[in-house]
C-alpha positions as CSV (number, residue, x, y, z in Angstrom):
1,X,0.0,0.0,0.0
2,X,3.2,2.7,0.0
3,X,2.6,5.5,-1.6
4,X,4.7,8.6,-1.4
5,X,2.4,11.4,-0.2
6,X,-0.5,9.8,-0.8
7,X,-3.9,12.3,-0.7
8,X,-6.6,10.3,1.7
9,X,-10.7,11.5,1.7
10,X,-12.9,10.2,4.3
11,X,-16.5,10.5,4.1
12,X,-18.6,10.7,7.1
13,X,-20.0,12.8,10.1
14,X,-18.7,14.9,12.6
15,X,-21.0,15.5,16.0
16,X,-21.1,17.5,19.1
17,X,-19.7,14.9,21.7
18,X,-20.7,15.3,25.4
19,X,-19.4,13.7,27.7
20,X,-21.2,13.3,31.5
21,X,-19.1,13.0,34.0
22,X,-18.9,11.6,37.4
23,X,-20.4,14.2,39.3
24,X,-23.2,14.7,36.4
25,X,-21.7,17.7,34.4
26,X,-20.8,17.8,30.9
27,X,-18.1,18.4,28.7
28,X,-18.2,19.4,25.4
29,X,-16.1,18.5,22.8
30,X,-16.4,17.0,18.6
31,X,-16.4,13.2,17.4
32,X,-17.1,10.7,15.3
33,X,-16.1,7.5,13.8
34,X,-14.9,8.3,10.6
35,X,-14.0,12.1,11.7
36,X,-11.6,10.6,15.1
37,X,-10.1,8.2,12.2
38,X,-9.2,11.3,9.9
39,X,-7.9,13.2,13.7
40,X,-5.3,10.6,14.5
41,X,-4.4,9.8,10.8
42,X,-3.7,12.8,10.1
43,X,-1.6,13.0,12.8
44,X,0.0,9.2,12.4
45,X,0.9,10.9,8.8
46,X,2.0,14.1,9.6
47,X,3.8,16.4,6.1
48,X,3.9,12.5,4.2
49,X,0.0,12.3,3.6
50,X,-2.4,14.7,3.1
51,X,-6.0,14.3,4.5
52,X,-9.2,16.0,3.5
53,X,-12.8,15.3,5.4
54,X,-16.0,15.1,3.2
55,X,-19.3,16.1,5.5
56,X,-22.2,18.2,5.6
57,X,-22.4,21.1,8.6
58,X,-24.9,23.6,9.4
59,X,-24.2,27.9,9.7
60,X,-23.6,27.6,13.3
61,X,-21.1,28.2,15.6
62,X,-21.1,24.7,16.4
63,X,-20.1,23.9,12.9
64,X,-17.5,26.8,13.1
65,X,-15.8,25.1,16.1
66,X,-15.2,22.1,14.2
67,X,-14.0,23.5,11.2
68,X,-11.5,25.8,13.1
69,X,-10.2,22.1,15.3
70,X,-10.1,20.2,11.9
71,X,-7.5,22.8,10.5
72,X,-5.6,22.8,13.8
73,X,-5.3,19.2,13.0
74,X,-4.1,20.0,9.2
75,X,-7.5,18.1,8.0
76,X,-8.7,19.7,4.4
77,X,-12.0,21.6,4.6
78,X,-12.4,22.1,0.7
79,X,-14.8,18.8,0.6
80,X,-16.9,19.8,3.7
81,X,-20.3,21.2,2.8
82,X,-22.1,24.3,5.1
83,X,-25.4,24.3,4.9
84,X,-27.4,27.1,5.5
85,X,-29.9,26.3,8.5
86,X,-28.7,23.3,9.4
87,X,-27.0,21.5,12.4
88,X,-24.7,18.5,13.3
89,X,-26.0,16.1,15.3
90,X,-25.2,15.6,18.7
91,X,-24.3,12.4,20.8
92,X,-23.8,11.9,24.8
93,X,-21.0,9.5,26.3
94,X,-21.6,8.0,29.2
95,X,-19.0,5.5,31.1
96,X,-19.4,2.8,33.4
97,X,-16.8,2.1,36.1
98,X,-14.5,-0.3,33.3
99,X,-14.5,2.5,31.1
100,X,-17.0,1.1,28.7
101,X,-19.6,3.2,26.7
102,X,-23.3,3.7,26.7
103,X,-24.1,6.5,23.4
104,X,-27.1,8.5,23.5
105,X,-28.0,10.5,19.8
106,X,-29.6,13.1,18.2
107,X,-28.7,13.0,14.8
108,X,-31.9,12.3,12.6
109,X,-32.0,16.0,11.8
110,X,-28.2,16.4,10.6
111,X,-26.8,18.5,7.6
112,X,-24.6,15.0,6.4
113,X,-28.1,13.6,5.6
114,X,-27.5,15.9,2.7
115,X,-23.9,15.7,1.9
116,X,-24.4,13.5,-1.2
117,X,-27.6,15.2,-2.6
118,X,-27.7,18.9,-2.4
119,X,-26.4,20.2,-5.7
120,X,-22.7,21.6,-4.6
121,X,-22.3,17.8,-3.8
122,X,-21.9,17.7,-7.7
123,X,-18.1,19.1,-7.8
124,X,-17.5,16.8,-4.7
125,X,-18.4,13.8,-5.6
126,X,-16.3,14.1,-9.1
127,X,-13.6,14.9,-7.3
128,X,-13.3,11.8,-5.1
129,X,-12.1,9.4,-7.5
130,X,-8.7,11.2,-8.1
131,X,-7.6,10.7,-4.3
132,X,-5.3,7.6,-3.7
133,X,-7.6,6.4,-0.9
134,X,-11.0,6.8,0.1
135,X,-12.0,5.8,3.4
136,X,-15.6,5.2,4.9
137,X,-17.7,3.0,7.7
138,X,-21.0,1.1,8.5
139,X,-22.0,4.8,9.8
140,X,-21.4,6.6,6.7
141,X,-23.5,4.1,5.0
142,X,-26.1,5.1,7.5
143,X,-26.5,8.6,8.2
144,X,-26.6,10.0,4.1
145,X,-29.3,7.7,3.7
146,X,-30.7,5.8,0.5
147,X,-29.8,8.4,-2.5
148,X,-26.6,9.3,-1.2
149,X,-25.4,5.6,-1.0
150,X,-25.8,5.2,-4.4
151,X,-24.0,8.4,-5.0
152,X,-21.3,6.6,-2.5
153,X,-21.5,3.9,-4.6
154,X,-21.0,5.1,-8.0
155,X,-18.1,6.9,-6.8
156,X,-16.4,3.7,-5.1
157,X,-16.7,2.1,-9.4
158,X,-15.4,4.9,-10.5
159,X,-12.4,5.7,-7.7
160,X,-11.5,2.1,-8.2
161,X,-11.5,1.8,-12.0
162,X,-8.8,5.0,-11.5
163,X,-6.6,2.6,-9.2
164,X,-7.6,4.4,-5.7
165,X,-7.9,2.0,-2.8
166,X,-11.1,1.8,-0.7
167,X,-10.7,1.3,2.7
168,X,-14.0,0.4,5.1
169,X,-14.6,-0.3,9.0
170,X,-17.8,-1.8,9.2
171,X,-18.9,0.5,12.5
172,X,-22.7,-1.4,12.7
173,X,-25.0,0.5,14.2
174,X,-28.5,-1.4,14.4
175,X,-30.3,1.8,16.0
176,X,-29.4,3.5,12.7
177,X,-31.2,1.1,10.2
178,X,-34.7,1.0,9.6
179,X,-33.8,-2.9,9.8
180,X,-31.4,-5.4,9.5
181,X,-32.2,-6.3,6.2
182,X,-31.4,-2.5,5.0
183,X,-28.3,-2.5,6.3
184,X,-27.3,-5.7,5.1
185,X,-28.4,-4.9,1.0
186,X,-26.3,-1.2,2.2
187,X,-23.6,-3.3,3.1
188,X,-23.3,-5.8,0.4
189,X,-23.9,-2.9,-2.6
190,X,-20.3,-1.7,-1.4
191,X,-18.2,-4.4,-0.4
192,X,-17.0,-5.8,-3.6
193,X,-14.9,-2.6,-4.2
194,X,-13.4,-2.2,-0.7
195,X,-9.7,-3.5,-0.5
196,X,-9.0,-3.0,3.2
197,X,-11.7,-4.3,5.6
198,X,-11.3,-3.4,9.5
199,X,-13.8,-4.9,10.9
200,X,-14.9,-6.4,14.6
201,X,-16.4,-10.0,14.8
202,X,-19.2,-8.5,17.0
203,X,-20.5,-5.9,14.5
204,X,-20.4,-9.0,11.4
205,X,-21.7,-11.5,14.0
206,X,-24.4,-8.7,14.6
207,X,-25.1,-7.8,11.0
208,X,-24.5,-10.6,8.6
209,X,-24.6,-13.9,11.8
210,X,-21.3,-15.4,10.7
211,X,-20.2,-17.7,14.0
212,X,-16.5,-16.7,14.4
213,X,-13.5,-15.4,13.0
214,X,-13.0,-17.9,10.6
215,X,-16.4,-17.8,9.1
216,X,-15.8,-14.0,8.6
217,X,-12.5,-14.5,7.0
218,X,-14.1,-16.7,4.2
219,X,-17.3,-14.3,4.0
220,X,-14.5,-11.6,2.7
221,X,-12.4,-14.1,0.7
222,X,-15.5,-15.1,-1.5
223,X,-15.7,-11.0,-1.9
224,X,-12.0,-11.4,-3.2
225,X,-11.1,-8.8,-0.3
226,X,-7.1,-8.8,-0.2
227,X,-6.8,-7.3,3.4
228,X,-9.3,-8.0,6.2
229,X,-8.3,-6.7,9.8
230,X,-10.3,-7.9,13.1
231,X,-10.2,-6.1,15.9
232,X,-10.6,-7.4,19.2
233,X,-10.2,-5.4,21.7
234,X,-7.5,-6.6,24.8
235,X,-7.7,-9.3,22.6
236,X,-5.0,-10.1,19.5
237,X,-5.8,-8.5,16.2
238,X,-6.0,-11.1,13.3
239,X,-5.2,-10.3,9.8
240,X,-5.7,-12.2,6.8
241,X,-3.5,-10.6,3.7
242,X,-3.0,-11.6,0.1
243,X,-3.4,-14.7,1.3
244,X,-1.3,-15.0,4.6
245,X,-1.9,-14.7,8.3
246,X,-1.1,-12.9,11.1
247,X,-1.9,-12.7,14.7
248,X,-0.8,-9.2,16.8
249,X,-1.0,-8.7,20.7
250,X,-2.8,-6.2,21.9
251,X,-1.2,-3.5,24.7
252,X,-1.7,-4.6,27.9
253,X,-3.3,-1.6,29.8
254,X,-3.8,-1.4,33.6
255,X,-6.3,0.9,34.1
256,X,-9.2,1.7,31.7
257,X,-10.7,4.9,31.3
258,X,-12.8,5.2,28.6
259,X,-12.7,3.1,25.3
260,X,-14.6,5.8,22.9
261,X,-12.4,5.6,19.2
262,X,-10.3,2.7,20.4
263,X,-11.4,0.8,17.2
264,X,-11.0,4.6,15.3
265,X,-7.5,5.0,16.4
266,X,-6.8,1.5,15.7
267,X,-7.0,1.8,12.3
268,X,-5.7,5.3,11.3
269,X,-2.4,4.1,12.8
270,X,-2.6,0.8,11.0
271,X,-3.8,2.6,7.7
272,X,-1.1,4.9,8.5
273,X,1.7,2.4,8.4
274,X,0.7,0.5,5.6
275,X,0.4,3.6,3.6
276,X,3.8,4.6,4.8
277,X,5.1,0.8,3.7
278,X,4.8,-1.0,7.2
279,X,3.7,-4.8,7.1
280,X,0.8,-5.5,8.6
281,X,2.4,-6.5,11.5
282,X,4.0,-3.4,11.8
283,X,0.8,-1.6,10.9
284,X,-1.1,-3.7,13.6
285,X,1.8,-3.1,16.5
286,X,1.1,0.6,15.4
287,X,-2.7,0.5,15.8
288,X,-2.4,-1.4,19.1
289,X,0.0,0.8,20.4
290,X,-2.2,4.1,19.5
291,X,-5.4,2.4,21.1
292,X,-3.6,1.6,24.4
293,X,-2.8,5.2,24.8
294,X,-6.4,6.6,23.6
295,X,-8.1,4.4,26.2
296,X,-6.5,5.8,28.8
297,X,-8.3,9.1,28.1
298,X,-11.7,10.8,28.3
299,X,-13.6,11.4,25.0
300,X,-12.6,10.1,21.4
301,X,-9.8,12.7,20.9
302,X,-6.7,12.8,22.7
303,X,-4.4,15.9,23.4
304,X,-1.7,15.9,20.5
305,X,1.3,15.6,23.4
């Protein structure tokens, strides 16, 4: 996957993150799946990649906020969308004493319903294709809804028929899906043109009822995907890649604080490495080594030092 410089787009949506605290009281910060992968990859690449964020915002100061923090982290801004009228949505963290989550969401009423489907989408859209990767989840496939998938879609043909790699985390979210059986015809219209799968067992097991690791493994060899990643946690990753296998230990950590974007980190710093001509070992040691540190933190986005 090396690539000098190589110019990475990835689609999704950026909320207003608030996280409750102990004592009840909130702080406010920005996150998302696909948005806390761009963050840390960004970061991971520093001046050898270049990494541009395609979303919908409102006119708000909200949406101001997040533009001003996405070009503090040297994310591009020329494929994010404003608007007029319109708000992000807006999701609540809450942690139990092991640091795991509970999410609550408003979203329905989000500008990134629109990002695919409003006519300055147009310009975007025929843009994407040129970039050397394009990078999306199970939540993108969600939140822009039935007409902007198939814009997704045609853009994934035509991005791959110019030689740019498509790299997906499946990120299932059931409450976002009128039903399963959406998300799995969502799912399956896109898969065929993804190259680099990170994935969990528990969102497949959830979405598509394969039993184990193995089964998922030959779900994605009969797509003909060449690089499948499963994340697991504390657990060792497992990678299946042009046809051999790998198993990395995780980080041990001692004390937990809050697992929100473990998965997300996970994979900018093992996209990062492979883009920057790591093995996936390498690229996996990388990912687990990011994680260990982000889950020691409050919220999805850690301080840069």
């Amino acid at each position: 996957m090396s690539n000098p410089k190589p110019r990475i787009a990835l689609i999704g949506e950026c909320m207003i993150e608030l996280q409750q605290r102990a004592d009840g009281s909130l702080l406010q910060s920005f996150g998302g799946d696909t948005l806390n992968t761009a963050v840390y990859l960004s970061r991971a690449l520093g001046d050898s990649g270049a990494v541009d964020y395609v979303t919908a915002l409102g006119d708000d100061s909200f949406s101001d906020a997040m533009c001003e923090r996405w070009a503090e982290e040297n994310i591009g801004l020329q494929r994010v969308q404003r608007l007029p009228g319109r708000l992000p949505g807006l999701y609540c963290i809450q942690t139990d004493a092991a640091g795991e989550r509970r999410f609550l969401y408003w979203r329905n009423e989000a500008a990134v319903r629109e990002c695919f489907t409003t006519p300055a989408a147009g310009p975007i859209l025929a843009a994407l294709p040129d970039y050397d990767v394009l990078y999306f989840s199970g939540v993108t496939l969600a939140v822009l809804g039935e007409q902007g998938r198939g814009k997704l879609l045609e853009t994934l043909v035509e991005a791959r028929r110019r030689g740019a790699q498509v790299v997906f985390d499946n990120n299932f979210r059931p409450r976002l899906w009128a039903s399963i059986e959406a998300a799995r015809v969502a799912y399956r219209s896109v898969l065929p043109y993804v190259e680099l799968a990170l994935l969990t067992v528990e969102d497949e097991q959830a979405l598509f009822g394969h039993a184990d690791s193995e089964a998922v493994f030959a779900a994605y060899a009969q797509l003909g995907t060449p690089e499948v990643v499963l994340k697991r946690g504390a657990e060792a990753c497992l990678i299946r890649c042009d046809g051999q296998s790998y198993e990395v230990p995780a980080v041990r950590v001692e004390h937990v604080v809050d697992t929100t974007a473990a998965g997300d980190s996970f994979s900018a710093a093992y996209l990062a490495s492979r883009l920057l001509g790591g093995s996936p070992v390498e690229a996996a040691e990388a990912g687990h080594r990011l994680a260990s540190r982000v889950i020691q933190v409050p919220g999805a986005l850690i301080p840069k030092d």
